[in-house]
C-alpha positions as CSV (number, residue, x, y, z in Angstrom):
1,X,-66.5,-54.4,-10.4
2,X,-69.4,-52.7,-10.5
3,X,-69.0,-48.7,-11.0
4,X,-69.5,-46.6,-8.4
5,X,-73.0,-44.4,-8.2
6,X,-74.9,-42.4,-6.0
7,X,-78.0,-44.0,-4.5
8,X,-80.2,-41.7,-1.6
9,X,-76.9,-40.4,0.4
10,X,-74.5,-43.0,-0.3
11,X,-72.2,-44.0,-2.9
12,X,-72.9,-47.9,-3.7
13,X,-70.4,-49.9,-6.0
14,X,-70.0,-54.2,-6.1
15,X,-66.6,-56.1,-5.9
16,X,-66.5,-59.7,-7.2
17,X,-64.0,-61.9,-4.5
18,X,-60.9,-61.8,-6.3
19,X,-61.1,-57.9,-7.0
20,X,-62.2,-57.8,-3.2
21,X,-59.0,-59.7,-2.3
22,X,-56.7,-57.8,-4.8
23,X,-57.7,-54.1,-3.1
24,X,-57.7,-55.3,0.4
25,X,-54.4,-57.3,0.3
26,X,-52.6,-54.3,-1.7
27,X,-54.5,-51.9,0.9
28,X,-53.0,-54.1,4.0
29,X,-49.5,-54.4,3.2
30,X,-49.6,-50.5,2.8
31,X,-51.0,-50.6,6.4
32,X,-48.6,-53.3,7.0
33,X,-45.6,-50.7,6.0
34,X,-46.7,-47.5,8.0
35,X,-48.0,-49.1,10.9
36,X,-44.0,-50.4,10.8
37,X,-42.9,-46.8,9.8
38,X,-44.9,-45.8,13.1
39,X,-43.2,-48.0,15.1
40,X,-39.9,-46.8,14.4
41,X,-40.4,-43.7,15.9
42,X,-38.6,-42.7,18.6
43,X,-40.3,-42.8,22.5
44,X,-39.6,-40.1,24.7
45,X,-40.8,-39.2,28.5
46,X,-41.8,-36.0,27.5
47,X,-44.0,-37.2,24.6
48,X,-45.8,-39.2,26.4
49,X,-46.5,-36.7,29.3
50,X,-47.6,-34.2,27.3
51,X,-49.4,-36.4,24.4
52,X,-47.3,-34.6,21.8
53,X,-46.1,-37.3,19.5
54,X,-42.6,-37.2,17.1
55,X,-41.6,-39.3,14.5
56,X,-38.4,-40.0,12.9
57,X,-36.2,-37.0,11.8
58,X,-35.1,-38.8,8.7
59,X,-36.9,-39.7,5.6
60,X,-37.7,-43.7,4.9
61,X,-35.1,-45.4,3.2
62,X,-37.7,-47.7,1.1
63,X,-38.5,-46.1,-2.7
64,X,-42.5,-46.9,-1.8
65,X,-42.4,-45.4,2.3
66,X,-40.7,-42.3,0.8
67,X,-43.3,-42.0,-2.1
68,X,-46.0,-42.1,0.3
69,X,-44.2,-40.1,3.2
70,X,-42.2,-37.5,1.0
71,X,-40.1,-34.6,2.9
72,X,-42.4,-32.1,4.2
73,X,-39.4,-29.3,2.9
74,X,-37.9,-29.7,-0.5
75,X,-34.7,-30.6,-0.1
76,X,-31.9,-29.1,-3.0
77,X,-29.8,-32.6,-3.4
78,X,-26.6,-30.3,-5.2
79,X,-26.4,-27.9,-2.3
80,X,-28.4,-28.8,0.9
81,X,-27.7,-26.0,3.9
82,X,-27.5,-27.4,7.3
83,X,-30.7,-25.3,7.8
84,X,-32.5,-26.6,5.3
85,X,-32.0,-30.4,6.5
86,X,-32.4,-29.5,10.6
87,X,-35.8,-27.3,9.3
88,X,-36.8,-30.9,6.9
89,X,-36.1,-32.7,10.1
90,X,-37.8,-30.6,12.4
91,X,-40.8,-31.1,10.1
92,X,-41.6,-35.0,9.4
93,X,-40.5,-35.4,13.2
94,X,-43.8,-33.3,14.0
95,X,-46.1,-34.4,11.5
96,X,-44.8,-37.6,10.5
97,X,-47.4,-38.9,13.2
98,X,-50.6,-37.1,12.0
99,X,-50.1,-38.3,8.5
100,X,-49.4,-42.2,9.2
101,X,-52.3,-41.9,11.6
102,X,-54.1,-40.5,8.5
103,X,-53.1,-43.1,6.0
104,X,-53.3,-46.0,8.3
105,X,-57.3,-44.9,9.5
106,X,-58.2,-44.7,5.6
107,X,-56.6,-48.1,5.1
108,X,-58.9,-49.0,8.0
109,X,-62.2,-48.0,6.7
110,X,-61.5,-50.0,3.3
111,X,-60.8,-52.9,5.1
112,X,-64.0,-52.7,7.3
113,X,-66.2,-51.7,4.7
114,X,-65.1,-54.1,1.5
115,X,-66.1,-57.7,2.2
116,X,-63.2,-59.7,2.1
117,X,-66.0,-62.1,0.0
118,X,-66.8,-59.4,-2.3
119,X,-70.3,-58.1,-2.6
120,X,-72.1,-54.6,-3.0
121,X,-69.9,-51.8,-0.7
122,X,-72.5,-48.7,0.6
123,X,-70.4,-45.7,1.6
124,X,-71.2,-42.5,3.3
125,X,-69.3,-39.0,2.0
126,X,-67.1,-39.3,4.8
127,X,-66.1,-43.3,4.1
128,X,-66.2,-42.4,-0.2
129,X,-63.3,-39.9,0.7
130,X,-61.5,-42.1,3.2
131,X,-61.3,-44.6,0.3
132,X,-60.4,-41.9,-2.0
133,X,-57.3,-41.4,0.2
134,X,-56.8,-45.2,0.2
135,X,-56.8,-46.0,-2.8
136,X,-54.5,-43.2,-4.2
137,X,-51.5,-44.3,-0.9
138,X,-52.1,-47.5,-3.0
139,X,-51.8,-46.7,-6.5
140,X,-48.6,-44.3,-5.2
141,X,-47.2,-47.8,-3.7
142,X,-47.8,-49.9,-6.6
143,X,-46.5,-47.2,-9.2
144,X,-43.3,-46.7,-7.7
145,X,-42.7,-50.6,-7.4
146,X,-43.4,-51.1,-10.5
147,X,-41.5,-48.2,-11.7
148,X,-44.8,-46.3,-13.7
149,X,-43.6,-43.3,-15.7
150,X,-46.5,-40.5,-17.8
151,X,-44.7,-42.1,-20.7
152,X,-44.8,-45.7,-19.9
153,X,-47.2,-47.8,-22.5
154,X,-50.7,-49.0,-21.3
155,X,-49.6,-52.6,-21.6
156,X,-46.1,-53.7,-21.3
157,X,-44.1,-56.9,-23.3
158,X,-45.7,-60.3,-21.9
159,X,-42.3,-61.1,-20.9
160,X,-41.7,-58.2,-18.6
161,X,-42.5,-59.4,-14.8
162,X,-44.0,-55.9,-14.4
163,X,-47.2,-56.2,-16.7
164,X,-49.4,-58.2,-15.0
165,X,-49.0,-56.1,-12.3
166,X,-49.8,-52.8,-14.5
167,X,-53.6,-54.3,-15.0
168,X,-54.3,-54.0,-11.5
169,X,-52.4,-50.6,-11.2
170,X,-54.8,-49.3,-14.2
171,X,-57.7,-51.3,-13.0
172,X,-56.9,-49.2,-9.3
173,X,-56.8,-45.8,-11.4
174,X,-60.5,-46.4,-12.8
175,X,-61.9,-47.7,-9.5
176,X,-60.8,-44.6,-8.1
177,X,-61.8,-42.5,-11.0
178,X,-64.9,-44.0,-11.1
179,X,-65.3,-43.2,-7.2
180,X,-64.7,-39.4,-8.2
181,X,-67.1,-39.1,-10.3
182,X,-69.8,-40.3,-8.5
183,X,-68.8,-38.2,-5.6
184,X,-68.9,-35.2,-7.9
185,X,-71.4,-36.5,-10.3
């Protein structure tokens, strides 16, 4: 990949296929997962008179949905009141929506702007922080699949099944690092 710069009032950086292929497969099955998290949530009359959406009252069970959807009230796991669960609940059923509607239209605007053959990638401010958003939901995905800890090695064993998969998660880290700076550059 070619680093991300500024160039007139875009930000320009170049994918080669397979690192096109890589970010927008890793970037769909996150889509994939929320648009299924958004499916799950409950219809009601009401809702759909008034346009005011809800979403499930309960966290996701899956380690990577909860990672990227996390309770929206911390939640004491010794002692949990009643009123702290009904108030966690009240809370990811109301904006449960607005942020998979968030996550999934950043996922969007990676897919639409990175050719799925590779190639040079011209972004406006508005597209450079969509990716932003993107590509973090997908390093937060990968890094709890493959279990990444602040004290974990750059590179793992050859024979652990997880570090091939760390490349890509540290290769992620500098395309979006490099995207920062040249946002902030």
């Amino acid at each position: 990949m070619r680093e991300w710069r500024r160039k007139g009032g875009k930000v320009v950086g170049g994918f080669e296929q397979q690192e096109a292929a890589v970010l927008r497969g890793l970037v769909s099955q996150v889509e994939d997962m929320l648009k299924a998290r958004a499916e799950e949530a409950p219809q009601d009359e009401l809702a759909e008179l008034t346009g005011i959406r809800t979403g499930p009252s309960k966290g996701p069970d899956d380690p990577v949905l909860g990672r990227l959807l996390p309770d929206f009230h911390k939640i004491d796991p010794d002692t949990p009141s009643k009123e702290t669960l009904d108030s966690a609940a009240a809370l990811r059923s109301l904006y449960e929506p607005e942020v998979l509607d968030a996550k999934i239209g950043v996922a969007e605007v990676v897919l639409q702007t990175l050719p799925p053959g590779g190639g040079e990638v011209r972004l406006t401010y508005e597209q450079a922080d969509a990716w932003l958003s993107a590509l973090n939901d997908v390093r937060l995905a990968l890094g709890t699949a493959l279990d990444v800890t602040e004290d974990m090695p750059d590179e793992l064993p050859p024979d652990d099944p997880r570090a091939p998969h760390l490349g890509v998660y540290h290769w992620l880290t500098w395309v979006q690092d490099t995207l920062v700076q040249a946002l902030t550059g």
